[in-house]
N, C-alpha and C positions, 0 to 999 in steps of 0.2 A: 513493537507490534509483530512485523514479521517475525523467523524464529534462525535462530544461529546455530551451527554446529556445536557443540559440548565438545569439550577435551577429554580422552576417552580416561583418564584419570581423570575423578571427582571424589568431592566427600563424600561418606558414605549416607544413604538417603536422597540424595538428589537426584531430582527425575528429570531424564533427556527427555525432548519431544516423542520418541517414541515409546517411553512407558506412561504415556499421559494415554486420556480414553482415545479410541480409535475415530472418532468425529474428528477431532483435533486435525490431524491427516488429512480427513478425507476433505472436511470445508477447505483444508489450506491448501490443495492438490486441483480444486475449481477456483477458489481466488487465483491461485498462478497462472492460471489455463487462462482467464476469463481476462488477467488485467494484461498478459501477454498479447493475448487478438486484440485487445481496447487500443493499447499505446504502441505498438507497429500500427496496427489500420490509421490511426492518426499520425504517423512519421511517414508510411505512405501516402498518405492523403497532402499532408504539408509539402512533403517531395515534389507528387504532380502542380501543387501550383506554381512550386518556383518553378518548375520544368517549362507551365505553358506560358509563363510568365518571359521567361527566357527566349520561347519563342516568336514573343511580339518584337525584338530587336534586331531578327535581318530578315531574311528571306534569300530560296534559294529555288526557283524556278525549275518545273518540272521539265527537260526537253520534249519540246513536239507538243505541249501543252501547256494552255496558262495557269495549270493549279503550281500554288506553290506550297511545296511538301512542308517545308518548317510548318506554317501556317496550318497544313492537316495533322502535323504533328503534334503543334500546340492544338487542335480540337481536342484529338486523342485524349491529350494530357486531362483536357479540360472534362471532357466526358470522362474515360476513367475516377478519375479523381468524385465527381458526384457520381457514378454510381457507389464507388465505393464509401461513399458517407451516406448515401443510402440504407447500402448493407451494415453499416456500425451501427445505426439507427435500429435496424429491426433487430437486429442480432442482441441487442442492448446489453455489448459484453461489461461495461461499467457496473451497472444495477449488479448483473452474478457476482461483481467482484466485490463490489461494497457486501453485498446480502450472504456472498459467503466466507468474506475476511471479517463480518460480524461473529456469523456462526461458529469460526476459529475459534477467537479469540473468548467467546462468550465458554464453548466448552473448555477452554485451555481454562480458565479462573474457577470452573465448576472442580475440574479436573485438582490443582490444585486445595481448595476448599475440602473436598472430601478428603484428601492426601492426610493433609495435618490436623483434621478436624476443627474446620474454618464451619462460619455459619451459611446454610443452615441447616449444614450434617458437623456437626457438633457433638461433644462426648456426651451431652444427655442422649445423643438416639444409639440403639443396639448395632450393632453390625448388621442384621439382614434390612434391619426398617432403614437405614443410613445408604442402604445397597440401594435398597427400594427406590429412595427417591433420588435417589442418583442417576438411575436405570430411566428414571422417569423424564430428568431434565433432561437425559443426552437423545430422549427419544424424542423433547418438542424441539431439540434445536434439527435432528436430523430432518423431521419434518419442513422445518424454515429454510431446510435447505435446496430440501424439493425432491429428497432422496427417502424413499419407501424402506421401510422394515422388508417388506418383500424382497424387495431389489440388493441394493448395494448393504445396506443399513443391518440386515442379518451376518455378515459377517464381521463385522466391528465388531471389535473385542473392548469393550465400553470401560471397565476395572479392571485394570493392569493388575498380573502380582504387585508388582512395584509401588504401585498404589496402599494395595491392602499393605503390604509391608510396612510401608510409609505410616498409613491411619494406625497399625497397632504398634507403633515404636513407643518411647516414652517420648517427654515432652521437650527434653533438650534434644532432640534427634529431629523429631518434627521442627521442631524452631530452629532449629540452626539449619537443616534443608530448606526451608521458607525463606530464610531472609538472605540464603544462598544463593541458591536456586530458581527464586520467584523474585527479589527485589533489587537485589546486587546485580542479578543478570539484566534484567530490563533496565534498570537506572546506565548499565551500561550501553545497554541497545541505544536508547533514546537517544542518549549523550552523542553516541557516536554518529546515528544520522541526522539528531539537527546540525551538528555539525556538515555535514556532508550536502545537506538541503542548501545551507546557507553559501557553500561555494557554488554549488550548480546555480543558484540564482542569482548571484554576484557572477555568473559566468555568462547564465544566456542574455542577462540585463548588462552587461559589456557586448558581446555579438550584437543584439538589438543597435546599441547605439553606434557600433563599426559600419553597422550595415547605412545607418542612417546620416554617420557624417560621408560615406561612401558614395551615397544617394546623391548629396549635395556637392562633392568633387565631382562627379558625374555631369549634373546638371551647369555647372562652372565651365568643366570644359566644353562641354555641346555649346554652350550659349558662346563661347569666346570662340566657337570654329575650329579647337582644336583636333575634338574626335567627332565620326559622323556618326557614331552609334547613338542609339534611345538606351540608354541602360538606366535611367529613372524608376522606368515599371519593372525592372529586376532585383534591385538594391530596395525598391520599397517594400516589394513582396516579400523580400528574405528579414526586412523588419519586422511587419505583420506577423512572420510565423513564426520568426525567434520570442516576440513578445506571446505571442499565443501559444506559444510550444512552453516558457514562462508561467503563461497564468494557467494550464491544463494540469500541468505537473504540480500548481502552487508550492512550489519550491520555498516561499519566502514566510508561505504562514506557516506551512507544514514545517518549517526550522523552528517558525516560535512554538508554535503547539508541544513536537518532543521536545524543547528546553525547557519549558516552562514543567514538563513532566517528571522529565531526569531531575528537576529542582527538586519535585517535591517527593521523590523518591528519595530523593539524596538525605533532605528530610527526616523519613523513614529509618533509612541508615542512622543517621546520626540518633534517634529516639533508642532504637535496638541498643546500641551502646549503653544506655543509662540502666539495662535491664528489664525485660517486661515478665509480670506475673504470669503463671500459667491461668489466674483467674482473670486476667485482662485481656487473653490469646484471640477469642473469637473478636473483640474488641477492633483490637490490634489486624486483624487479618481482613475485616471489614473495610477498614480506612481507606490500605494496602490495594486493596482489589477493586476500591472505588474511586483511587485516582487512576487505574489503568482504567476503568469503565467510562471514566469523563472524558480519559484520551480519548478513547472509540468515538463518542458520539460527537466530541466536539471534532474528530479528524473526518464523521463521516457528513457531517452538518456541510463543511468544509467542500465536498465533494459535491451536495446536493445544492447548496444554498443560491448558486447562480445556475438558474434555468436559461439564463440566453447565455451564456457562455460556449464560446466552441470548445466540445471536449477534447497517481504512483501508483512494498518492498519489495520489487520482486526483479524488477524491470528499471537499467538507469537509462 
C-alpha cells in the first residue's frame, strides 16, 4: 500500500512513484502528515497514563505545605492526557489518513490503468478521449480529497511523459512494465510487511503479558511485606496500553490481510508465467487491480469497523 523507493536502475518502462499522476503524491503527502499526528498524539496520550499512573505509588510532600507534588504531577499527567485526546478527536487525524491513503492508492491504480491501457482507458479509446477521462478521474479523487483545482490541485501534473510513454509502447513493453512494476513490486510490499505486522504483534502481545505477570510479582511481594510500594496500578496500566497500543495499530489482522494479499498476487505472478494474450490484457489487469482494491477496503473496514475502540505505512 504505502510506496517504496525504486532502484535508480530499472527495466525499461517502469514507472517510479513520481512518474505516476501528481495526485498520487499529493493524497500520500496528507496520509503521512495526518497518520503521523494520529499515532504520536496516541503514544503521547498512552505515555501520560502510565506517567499519572506511576504517580499513584509514592508521594513526596511539598515543604511548608501539605500538597503533595507527585500527586499534582499525576493531575497534570491526567489532564494533559485528556485534553489531548480531546484535541485527536476534533482534529480527526485518522479519517484524513484513511480518506487520503484511499485517494493514493485509488489514483496510483488509475495512474497505472491508463499507463498500459488497463480498463477503462483501454486501446478502444483515442489518446485525447483516454486523456479526457483520465483528467476527469484524477479530478473526482482531488476533490475527495478536499483539494480545489484552484488551490493545490492546478499544479499537478496529472499524465506524466512517463505515462504517455508507457500507453504508446507496444504490448510486450506495457506488460512486462505491469507485472514489474505494478505486481512483482506490491506482491513484494505486502510480503514484506505482513511479515513485519506479524512480529510487532508477537511483540507487543509478549510486553502485555511481561507487564502482567510483573503486575502479579508485584502484587506477591506487597502482600508477603516484602516491598512497600503499590506498583499494581503501574504494571496494570502498562498492560492496558501495550494491549491497546496492540489492538490501534491491529498488527495481527493487518499481518493477515497483506498475506492473504502477497498470496494472491503471487497468484498473479505465477498466471504471467503461463503467457497472457494481448486480447485477455484488459482482463488480466482488471483482476490485478482488484485484488489491491479488496486490500484497501478490507484494510480500511479494518480501521473503521470498531467504533468504541481507543484509537498504521508510514509510522512504526
Amino acid at each position: 500500500m504505502s510506496q517504496r523507493s525504486e532502484p535508480s536502475v530499472r527495466p525499461p518502462g517502469i514507472l517510479r512513484d513520481e512518474d505516476l499522476s501528481g495526485v498520487v503524491a499529493a493524497a500520500d503527502e496528507v496520509a503521512v502528515r495526518s497518520q503521523t499526528t494520529f499515532v504520536r498524539g496516541m503514544r503521547v496520550h498512552y505515555t501520560l497514563l502510565v506517567l499519572a499512573a506511576l504517580c499513584g505509588t509514592f508521594s513526596i510532600p511539598l515543604p511548608g505545605s501539605g500538597a503533595d507534588i507527585v500527586a499534582v504531577l499525576g493531575a497534570v499527567c491526567f489532564g494533559a492526557s485528556l485534553l489531548l485526546r480531546v484535541y485527536l478527536n476534533t482534529k480527526d487525524s485518522e479519517s484524513h489518513w484513511l480518506r487520503a491513503r484511499s485517494v493514493a492508492e485509488s489514483a496510483k491504480a488509475d495512474s497505472w490503468r491508463y499507463a498500459v491501457q488497463g480498463a477503462p482507458f483501454g486501446p478502444e479509446l483515442d489518446g485525447p478521449r483516454a486523456r479526457r477521462m483520465f483528467l476527469a478521474a484524477q479530478n473526482d479523487e482531488i476533490a475527495d480529497l478536499g483539494v480545489t483545482l484552484a488551490t493545490h490541485g492546478q499544479n499537478l501534473e496529472y499524465v506524466t511523459r512517463a505515462m504517455s510513454d508507457l500507453r504508446e509502447a507496444d504490448f510486450t513493453t506495457r506488460r512486462d512494465a505491469y507485472i514489474t512494476g505494478r505486481i512483482v513490486d506490491q506482491m513484494t510490499w505486502y510480503a514484506r510487511k505482513s511479515r513485519r505486522h506479524g512480529v510487532l504483534a508477537d511483540r507487543w502481545f509478549l510486553a502485555m503479558l511481561l507487564a502482567e505477570a510483573a503486575g502479579l510479582a508485584a502484587a506477591v511481594l506487597k502482600a508477603a511485606n516484602i516491598i512497600d510500594l503499590d506498583l499494581l496500578g503501574v504494571f496494570g496500566a502498562l498492560a492496558a496500553v501495550f494491549g491497546a497500543w496492540n489492538q490501534m495499530r491491529q498488527h495481527r489482522k493487518t499481518h493477515e490481510i497483506y498475506g492473504r494479499t502477497a498470496s494472491h498476487l503471487a497468484t498473479l505472478v505465477a498466471w504471467t508465467r503461463e503467457g497472457i494474450a494481448e486480447a485477455d490484457w484488459t482482463t488480466f489487469v482488471a483482476r490485478a487491480e482488484a485484488v489491491l482494491a479488496d486490500e484497501l477496503t478490507t484494510w480500511q473496514s479494518l480501521r473503521t469497523a470498531e467504533p468504541g475502540r481507543t484509537p498504521d505505512e508510514s509510522v512504526g
